[in-house]
PDBQT receptor file of N, H, CA, C and O in Angstrom, charges set to zero:
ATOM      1  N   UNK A   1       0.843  -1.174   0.000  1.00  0.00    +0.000 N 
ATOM      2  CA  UNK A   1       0.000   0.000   0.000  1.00  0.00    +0.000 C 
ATOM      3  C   UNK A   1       0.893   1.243   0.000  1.00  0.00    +0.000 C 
ATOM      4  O   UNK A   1       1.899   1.357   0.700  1.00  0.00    +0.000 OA
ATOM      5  N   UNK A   2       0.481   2.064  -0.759  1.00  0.00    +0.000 N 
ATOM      6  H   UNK A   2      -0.337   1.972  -1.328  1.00  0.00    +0.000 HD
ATOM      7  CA  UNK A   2       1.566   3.363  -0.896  1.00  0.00    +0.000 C 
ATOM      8  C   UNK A   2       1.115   4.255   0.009  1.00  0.00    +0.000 C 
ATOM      9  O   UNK A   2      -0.025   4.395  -0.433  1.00  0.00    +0.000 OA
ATOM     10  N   UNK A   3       1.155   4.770   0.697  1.00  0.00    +0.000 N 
ATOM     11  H   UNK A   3       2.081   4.656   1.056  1.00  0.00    +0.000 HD
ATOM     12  CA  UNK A   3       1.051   6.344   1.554  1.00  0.00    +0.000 C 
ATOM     13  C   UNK A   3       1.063   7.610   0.634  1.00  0.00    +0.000 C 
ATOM     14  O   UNK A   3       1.805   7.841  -0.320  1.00  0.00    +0.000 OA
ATOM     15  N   UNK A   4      -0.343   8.677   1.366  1.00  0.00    +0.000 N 
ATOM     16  H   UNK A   4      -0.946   8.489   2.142  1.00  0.00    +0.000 HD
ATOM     17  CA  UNK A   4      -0.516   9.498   0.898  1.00  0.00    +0.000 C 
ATOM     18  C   UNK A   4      -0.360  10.649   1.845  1.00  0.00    +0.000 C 
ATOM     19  O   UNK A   4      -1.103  10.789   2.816  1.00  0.00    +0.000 OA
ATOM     20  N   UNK A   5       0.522  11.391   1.578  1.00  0.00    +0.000 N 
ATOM     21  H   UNK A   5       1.125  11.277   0.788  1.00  0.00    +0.000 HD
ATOM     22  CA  UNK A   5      -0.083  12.996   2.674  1.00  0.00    +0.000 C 
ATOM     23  C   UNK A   5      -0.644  13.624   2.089  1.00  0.00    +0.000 C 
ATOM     24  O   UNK A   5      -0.795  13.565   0.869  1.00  0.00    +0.000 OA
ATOM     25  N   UNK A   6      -1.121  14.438   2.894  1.00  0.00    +0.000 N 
ATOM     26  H   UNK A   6      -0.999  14.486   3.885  1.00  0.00    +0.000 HD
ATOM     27  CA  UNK A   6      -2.537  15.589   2.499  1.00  0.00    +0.000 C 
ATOM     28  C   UNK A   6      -1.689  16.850   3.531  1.00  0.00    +0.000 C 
ATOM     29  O   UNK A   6      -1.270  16.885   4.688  1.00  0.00    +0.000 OA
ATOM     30  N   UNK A   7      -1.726  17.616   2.587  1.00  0.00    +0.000 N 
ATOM     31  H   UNK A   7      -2.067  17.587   1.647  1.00  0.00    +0.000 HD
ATOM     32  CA  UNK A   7      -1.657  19.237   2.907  1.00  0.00    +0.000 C 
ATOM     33  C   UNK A   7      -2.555  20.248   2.479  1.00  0.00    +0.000 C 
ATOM     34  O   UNK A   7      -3.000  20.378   1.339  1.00  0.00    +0.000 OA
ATOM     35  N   UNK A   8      -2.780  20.922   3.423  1.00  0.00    +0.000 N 
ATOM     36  H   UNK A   8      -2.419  20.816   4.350  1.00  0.00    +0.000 HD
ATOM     37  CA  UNK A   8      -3.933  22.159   3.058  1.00  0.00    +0.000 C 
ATOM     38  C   UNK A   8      -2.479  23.607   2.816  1.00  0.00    +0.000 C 
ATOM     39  O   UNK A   8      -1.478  23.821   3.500  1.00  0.00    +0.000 OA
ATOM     40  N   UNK A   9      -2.911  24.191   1.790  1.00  0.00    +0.000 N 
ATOM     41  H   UNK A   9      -3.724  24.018   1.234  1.00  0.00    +0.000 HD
ATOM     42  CA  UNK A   9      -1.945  25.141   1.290  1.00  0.00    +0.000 C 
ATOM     43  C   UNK A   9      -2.443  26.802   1.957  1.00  0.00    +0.000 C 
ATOM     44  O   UNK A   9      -3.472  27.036   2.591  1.00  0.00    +0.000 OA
ATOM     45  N   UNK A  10      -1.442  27.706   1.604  1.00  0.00    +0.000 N 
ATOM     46  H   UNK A  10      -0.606  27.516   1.089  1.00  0.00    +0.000 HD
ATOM     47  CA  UNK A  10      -2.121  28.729   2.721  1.00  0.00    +0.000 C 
ATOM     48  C   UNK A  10      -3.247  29.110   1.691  1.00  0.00    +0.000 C 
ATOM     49  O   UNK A  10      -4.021  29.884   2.254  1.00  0.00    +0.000 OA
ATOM     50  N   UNK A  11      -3.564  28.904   0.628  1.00  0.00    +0.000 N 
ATOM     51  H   UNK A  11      -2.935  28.275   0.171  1.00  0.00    +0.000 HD
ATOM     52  CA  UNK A  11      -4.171  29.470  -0.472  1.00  0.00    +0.000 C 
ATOM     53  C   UNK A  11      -5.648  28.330  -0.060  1.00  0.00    +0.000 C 
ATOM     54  O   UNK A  11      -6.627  28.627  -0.745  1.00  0.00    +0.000 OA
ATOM     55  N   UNK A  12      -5.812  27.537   0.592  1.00  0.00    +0.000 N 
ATOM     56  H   UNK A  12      -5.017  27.295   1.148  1.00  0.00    +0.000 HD
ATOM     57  CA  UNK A  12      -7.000  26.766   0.711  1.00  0.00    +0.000 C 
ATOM     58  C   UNK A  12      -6.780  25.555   0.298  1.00  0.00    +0.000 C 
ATOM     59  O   UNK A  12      -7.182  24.524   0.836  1.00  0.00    +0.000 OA
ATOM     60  N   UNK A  13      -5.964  25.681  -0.928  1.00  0.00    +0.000 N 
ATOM     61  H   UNK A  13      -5.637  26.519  -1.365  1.00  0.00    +0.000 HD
ATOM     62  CA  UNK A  13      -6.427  24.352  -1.930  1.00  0.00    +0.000 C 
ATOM     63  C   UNK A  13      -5.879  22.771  -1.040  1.00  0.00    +0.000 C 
ATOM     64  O   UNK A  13      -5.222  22.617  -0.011  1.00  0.00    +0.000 OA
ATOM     65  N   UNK A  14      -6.155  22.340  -1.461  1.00  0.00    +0.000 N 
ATOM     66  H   UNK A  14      -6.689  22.465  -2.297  1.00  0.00    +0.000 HD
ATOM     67  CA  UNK A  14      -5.480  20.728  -0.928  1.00  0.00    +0.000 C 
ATOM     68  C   UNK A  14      -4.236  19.732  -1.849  1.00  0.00    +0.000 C 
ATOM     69  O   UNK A  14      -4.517  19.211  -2.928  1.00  0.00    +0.000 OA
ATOM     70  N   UNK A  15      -2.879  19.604  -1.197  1.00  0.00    +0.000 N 
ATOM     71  H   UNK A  15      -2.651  20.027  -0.320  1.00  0.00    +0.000 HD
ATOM     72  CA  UNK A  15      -2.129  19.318  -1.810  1.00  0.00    +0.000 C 
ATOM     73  C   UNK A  15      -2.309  17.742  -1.223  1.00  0.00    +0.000 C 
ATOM     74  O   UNK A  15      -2.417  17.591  -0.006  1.00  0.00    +0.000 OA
ATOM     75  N   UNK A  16      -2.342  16.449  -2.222  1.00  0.00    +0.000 N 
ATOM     76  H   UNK A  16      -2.254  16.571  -3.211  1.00  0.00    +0.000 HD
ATOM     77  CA  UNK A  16      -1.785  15.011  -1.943  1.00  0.00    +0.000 C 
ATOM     78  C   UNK A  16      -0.590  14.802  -2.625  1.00  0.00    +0.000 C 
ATOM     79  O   UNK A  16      -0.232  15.455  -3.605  1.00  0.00    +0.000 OA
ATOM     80  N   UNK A  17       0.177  13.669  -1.978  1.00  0.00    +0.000 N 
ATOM     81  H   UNK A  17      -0.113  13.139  -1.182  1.00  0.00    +0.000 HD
ATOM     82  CA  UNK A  17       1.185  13.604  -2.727  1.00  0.00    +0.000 C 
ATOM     83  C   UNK A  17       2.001  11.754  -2.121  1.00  0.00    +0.000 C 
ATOM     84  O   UNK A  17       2.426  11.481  -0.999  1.00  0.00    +0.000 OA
ATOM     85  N   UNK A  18       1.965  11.133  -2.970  1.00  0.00    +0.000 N 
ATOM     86  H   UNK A  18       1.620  11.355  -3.882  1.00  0.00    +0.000 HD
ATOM     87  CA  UNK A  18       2.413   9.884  -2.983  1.00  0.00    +0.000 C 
ATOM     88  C   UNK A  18       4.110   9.563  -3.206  1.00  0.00    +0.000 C 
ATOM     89  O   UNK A  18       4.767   9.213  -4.187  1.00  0.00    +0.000 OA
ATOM     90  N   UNK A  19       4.524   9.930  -1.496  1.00  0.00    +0.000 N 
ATOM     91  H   UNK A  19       3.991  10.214  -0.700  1.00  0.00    +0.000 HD
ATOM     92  CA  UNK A  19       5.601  10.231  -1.421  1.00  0.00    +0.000 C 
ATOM     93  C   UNK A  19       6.736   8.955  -2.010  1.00  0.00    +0.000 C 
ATOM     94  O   UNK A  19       7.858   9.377  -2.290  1.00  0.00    +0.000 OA
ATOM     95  N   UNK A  20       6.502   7.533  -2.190  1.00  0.00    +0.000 N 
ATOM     96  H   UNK A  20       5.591   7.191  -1.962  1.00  0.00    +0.000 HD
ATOM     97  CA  UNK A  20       6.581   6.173  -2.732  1.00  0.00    +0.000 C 
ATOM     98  C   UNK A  20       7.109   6.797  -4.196  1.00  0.00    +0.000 C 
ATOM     99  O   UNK A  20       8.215   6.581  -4.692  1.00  0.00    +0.000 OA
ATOM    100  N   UNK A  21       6.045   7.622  -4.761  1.00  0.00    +0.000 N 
ATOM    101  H   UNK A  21       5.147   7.798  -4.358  1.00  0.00    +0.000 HD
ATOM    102  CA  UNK A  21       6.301   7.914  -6.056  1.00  0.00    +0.000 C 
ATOM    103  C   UNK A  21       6.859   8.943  -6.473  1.00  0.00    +0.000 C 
ATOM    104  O   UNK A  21       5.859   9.493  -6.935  1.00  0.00    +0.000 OA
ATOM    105  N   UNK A  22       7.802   9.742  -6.703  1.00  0.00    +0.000 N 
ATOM    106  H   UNK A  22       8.614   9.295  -6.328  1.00  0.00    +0.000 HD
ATOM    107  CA  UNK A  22       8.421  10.770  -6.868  1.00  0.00    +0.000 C 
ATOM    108  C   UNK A  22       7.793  11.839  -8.043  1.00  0.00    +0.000 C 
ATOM    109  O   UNK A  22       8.116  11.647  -9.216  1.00  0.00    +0.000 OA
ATOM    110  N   UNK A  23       7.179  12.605  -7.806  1.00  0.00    +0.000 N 
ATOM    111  H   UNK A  23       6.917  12.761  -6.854  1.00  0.00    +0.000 HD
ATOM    112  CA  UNK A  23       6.314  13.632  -8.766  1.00  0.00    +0.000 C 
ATOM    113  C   UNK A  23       4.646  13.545  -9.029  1.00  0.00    +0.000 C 
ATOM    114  O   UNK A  23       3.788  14.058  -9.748  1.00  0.00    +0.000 OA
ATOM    115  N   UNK A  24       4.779  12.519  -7.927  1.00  0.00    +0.000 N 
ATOM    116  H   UNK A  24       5.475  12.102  -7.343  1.00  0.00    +0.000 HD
ATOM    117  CA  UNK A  24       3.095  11.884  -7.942  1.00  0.00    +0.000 C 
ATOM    118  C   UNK A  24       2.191  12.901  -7.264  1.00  0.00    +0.000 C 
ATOM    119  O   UNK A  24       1.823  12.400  -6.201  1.00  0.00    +0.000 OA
ATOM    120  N   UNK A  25       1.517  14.493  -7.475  1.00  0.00    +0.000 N 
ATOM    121  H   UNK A  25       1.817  14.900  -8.338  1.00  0.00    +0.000 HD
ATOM    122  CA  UNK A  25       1.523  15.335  -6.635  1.00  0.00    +0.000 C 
ATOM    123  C   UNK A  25       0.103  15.819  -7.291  1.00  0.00    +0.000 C 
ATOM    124  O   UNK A  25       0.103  16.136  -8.480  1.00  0.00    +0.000 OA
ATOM    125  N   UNK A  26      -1.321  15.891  -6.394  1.00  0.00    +0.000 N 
ATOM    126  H   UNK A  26      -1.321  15.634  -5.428  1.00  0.00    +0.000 HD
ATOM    127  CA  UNK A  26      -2.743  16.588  -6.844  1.00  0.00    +0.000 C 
ATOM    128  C   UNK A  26      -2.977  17.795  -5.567  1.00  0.00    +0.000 C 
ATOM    129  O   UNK A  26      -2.985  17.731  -4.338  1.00  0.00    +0.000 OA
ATOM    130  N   UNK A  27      -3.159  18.919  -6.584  1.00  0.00    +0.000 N 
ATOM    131  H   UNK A  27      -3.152  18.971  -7.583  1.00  0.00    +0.000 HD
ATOM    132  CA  UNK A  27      -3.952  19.674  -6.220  1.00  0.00    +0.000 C 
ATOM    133  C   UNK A  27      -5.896  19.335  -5.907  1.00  0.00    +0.000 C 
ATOM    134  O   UNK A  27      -6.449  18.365  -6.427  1.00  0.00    +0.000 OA
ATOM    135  N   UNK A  28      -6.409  20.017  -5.286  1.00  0.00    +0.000 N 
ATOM    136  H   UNK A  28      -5.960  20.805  -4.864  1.00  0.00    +0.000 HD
ATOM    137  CA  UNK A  28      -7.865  19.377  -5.307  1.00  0.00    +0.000 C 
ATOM    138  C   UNK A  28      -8.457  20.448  -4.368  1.00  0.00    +0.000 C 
ATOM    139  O   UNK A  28      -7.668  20.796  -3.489  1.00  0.00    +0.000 OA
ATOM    140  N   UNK A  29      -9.698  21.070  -4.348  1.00  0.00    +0.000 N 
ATOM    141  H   UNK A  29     -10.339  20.787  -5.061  1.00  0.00    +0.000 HD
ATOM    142  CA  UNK A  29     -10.472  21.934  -3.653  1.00  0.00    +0.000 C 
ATOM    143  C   UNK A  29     -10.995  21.593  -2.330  1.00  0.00    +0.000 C 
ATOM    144  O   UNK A  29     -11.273  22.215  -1.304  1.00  0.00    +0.000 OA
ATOM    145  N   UNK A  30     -11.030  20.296  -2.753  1.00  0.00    +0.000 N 
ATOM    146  H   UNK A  30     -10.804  19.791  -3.586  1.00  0.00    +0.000 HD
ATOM    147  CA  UNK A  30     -11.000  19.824  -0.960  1.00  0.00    +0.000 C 
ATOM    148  C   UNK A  30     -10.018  18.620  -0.973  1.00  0.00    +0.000 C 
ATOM    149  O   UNK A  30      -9.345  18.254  -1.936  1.00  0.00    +0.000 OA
ATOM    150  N   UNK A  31     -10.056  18.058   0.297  1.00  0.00    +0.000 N 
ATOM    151  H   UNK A  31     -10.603  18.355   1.080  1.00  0.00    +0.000 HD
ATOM    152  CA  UNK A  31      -9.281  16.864   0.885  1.00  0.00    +0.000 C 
ATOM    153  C   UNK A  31      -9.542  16.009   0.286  1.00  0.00    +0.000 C 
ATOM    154  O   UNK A  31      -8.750  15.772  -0.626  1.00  0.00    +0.000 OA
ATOM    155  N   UNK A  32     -10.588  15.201   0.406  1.00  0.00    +0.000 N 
ATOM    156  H   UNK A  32     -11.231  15.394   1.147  1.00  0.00    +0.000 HD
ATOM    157  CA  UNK A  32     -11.366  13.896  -0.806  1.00  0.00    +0.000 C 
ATOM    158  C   UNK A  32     -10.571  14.531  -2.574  1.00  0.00    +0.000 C 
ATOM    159  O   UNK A  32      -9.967  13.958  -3.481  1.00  0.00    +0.000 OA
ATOM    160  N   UNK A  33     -10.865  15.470  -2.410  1.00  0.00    +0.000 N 
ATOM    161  H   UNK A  33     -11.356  15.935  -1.673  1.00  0.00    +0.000 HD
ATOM    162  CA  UNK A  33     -10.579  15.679  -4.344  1.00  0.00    +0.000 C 
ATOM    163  C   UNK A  33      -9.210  15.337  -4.591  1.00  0.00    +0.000 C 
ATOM    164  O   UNK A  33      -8.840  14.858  -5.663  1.00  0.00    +0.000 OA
ATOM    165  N   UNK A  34      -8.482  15.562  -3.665  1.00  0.00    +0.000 N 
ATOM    166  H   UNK A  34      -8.783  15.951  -2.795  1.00  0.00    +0.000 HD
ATOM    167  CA  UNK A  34      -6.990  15.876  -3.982  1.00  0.00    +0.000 C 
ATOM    168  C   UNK A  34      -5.968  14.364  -3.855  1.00  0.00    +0.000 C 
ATOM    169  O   UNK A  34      -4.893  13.947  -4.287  1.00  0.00    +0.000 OA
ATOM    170  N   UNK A  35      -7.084  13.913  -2.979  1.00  0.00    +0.000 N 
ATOM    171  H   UNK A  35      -7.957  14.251  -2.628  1.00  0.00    +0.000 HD
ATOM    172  CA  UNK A  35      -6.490  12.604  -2.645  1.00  0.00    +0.000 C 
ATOM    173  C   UNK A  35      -6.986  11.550  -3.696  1.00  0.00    +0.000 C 
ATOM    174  O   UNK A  35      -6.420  10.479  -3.477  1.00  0.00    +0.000 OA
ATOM    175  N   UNK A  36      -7.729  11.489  -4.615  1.00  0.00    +0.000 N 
ATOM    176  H   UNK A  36      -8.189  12.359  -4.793  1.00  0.00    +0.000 HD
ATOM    177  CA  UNK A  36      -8.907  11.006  -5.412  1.00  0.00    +0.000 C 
ATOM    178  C   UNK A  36      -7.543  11.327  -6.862  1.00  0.00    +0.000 C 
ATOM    179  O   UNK A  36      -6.970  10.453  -7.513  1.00  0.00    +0.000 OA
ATOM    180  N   UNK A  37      -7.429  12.323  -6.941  1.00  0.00    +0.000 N 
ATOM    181  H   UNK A  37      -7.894  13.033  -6.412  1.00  0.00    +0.000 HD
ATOM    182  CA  UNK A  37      -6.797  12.540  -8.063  1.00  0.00    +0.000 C 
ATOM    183  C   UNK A  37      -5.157  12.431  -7.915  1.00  0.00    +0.000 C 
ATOM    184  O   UNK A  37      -4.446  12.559  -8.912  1.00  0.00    +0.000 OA
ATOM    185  N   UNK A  38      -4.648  12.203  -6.706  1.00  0.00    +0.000 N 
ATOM    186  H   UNK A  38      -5.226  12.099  -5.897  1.00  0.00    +0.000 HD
ATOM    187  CA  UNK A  38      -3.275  11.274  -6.372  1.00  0.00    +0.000 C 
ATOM    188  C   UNK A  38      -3.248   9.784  -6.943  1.00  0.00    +0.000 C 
ATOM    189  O   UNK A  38      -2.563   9.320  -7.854  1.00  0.00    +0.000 OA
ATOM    190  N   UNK A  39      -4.271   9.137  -6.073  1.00  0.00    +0.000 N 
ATOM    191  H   UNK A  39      -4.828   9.514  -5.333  1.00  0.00    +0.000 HD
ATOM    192  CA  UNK A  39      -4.445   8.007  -6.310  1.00  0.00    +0.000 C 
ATOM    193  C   UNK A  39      -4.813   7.414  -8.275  1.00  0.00    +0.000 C 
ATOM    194  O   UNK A  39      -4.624   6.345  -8.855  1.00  0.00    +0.000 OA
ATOM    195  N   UNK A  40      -5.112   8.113  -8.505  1.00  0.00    +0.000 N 
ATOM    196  H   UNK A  40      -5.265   8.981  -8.034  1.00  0.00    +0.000 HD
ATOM    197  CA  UNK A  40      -5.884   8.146 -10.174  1.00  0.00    +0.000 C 
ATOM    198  C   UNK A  40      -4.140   8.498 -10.663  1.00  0.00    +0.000 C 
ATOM    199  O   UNK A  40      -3.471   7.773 -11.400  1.00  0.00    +0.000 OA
ATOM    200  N   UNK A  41      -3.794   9.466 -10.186  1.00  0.00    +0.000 N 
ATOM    201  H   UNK A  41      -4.337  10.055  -9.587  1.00  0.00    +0.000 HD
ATOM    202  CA  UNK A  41      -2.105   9.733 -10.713  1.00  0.00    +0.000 C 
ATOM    203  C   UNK A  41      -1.256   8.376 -10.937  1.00  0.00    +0.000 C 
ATOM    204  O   UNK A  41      -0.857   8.044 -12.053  1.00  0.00    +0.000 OA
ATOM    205  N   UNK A  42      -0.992   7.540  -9.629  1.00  0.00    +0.000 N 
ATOM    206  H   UNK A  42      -1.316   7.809  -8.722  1.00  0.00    +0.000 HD
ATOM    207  CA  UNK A  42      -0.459   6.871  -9.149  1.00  0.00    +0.000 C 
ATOM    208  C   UNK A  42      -1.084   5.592 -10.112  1.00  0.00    +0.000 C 
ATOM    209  O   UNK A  42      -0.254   5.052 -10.843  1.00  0.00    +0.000 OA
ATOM    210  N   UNK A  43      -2.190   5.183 -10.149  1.00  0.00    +0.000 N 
ATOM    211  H   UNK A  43      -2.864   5.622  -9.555  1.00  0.00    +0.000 HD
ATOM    212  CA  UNK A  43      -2.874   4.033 -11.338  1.00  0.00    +0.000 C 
ATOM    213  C   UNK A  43      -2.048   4.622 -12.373  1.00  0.00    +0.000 C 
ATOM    214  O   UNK A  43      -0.903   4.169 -12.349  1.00  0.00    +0.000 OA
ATOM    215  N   UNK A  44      -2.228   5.356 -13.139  1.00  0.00    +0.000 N 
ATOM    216  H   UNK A  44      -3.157   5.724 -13.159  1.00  0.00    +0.000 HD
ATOM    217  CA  UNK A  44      -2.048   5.414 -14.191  1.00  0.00    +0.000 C 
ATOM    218  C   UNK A  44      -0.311   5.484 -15.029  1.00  0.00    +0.000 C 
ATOM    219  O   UNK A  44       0.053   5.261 -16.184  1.00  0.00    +0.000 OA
ATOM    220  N   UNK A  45       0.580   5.996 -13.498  1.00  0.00    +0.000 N 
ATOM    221  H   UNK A  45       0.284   6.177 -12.560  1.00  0.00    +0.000 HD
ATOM    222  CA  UNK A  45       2.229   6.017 -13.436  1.00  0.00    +0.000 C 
ATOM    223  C   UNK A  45       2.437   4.412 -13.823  1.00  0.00    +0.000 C 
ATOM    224  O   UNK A  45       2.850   3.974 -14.897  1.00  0.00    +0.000 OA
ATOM    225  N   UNK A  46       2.031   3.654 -12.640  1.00  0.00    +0.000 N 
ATOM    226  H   UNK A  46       1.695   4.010 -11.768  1.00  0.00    +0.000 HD
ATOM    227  CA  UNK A  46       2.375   2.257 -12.674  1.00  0.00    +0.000 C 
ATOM    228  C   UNK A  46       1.856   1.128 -13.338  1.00  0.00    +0.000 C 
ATOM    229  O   UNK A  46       2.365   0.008 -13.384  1.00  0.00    +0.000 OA
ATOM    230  N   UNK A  47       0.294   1.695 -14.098  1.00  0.00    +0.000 N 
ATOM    231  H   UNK A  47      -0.119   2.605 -14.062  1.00  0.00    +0.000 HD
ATOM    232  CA  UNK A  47       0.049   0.886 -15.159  1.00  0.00    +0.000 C 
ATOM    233  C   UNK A  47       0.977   1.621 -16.552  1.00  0.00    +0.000 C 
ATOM    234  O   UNK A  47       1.138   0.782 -17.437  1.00  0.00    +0.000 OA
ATOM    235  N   UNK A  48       1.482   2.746 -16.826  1.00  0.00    +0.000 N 
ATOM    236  H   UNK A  48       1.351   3.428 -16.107  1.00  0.00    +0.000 HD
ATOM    237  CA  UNK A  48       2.617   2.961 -17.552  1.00  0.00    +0.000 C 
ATOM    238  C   UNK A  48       3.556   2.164 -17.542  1.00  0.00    +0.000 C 
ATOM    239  O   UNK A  48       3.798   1.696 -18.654  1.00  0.00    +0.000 OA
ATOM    240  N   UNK A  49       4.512   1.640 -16.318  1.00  0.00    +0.000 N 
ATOM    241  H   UNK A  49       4.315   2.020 -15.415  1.00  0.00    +0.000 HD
ATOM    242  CA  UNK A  49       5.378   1.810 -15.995  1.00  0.00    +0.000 C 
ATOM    243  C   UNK A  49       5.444   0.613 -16.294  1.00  0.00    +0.000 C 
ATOM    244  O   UNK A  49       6.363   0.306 -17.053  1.00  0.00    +0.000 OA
ATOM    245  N   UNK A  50       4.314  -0.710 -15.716  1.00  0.00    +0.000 N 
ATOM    246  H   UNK A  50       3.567  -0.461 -15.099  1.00  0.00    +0.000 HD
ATOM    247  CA  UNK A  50       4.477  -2.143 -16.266  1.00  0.00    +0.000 C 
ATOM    248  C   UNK A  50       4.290  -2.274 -17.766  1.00  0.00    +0.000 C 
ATOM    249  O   UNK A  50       5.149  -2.970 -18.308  1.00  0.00    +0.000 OA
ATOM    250  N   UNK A  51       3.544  -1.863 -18.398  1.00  0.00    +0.000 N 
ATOM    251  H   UNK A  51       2.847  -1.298 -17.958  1.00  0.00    +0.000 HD
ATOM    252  CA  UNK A  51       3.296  -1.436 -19.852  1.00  0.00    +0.000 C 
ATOM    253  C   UNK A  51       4.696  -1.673 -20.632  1.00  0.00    +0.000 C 
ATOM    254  O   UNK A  51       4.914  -2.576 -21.440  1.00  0.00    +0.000 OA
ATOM    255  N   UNK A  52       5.491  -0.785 -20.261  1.00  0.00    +0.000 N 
ATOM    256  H   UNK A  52       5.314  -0.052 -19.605  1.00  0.00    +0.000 HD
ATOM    257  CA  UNK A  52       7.082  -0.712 -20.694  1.00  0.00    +0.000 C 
ATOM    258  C   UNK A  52       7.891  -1.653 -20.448  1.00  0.00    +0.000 C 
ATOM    259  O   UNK A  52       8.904  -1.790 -21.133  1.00  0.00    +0.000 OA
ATOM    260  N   UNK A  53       7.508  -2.713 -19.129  1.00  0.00    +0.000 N 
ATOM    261  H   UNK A  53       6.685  -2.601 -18.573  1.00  0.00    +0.000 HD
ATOM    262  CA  UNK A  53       8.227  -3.194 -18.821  1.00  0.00    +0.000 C 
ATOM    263  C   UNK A  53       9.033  -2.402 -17.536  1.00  0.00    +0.000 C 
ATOM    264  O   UNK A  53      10.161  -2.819 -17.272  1.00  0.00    +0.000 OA
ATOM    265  N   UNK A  54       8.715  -1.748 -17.071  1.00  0.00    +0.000 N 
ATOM    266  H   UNK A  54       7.799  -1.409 -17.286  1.00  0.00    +0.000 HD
ATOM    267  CA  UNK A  54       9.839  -0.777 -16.006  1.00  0.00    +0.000 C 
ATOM    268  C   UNK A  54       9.567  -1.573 -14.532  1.00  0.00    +0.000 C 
ATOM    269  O   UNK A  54       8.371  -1.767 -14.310  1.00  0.00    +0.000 OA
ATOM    270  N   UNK A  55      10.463  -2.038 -13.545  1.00  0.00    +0.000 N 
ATOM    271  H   UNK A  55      11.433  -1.881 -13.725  1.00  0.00    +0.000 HD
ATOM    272  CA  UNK A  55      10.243  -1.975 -12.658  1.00  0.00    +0.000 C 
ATOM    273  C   UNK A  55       9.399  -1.114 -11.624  1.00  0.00    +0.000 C 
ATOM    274  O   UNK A  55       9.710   0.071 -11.504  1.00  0.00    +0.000 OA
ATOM    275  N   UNK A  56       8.198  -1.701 -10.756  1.00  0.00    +0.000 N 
ATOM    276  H   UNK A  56       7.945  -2.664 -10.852  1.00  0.00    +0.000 HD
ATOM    277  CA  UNK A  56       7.020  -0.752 -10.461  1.00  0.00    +0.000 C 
ATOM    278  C   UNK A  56       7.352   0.150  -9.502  1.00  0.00    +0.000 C 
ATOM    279  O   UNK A  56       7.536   1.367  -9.523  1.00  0.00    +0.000 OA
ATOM    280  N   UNK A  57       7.409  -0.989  -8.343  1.00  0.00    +0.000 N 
ATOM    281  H   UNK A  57       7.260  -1.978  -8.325  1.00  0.00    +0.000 HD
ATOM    282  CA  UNK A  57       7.950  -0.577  -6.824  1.00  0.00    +0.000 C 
ATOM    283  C   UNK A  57       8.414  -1.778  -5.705  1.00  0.00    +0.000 C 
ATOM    284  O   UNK A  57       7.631  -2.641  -5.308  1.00  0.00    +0.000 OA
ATOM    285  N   UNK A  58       9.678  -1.682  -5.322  1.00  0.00    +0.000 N 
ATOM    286  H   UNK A  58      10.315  -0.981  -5.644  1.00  0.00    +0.000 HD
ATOM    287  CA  UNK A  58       9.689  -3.030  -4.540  1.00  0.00    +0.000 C 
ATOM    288  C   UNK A  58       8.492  -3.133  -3.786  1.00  0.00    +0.000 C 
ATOM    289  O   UNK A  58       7.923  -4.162  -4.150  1.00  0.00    +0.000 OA
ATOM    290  N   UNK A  59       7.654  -2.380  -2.649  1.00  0.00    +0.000 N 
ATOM    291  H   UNK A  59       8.116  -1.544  -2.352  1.00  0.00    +0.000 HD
ATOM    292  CA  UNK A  59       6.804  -2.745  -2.125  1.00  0.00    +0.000 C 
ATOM    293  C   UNK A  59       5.910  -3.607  -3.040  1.00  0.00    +0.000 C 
ATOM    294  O   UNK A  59       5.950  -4.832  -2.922  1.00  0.00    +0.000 OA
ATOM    295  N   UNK A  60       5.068  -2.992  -3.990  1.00  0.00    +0.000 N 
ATOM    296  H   UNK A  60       5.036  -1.997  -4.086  1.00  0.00    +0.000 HD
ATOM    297  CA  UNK A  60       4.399  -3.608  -5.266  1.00  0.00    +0.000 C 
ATOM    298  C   UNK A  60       4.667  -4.888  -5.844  1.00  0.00    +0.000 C 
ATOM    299  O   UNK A  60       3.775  -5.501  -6.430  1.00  0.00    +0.000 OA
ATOM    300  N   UNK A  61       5.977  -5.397  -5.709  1.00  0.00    +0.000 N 
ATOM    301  H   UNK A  61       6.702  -4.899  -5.233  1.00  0.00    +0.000 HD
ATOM    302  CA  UNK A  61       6.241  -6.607  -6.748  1.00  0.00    +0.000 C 
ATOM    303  C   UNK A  61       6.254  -7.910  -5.616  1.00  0.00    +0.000 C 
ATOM    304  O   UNK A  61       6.433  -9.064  -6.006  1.00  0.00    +0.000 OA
TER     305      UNK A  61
């Protein structure tokens, strides 16, 4: 399971970020949004990533 933090920015918005994954980073208007669109980030890195053939994540394999 990958880990997500959630930050609220001074601007309001909501930062997630899937620290496992390096650049894996959603903005979102609230908490649910931001984390919603990390996770959707993160699917779509590592279904890339096997696609190619790339090693995913040791946790993952």
């Amino acid at each position: 399971m990958l880990k997500i933090e959630v930050e609220r920015e001074d601007d309001g918005r909501w930062l997630a970020e899937v620290v496992e994954l390096p650049g894996v980073l959603a903005y979102g208007t609230t908490r649910q949004e931001a984390v919603e669109r990390a996770q959707a980030l993160s699917l779509r890195l590592l279904a890339d990533r096997l696609e190619h053939g790339e090693i995913v994540h040791p946790r993952l394999t």
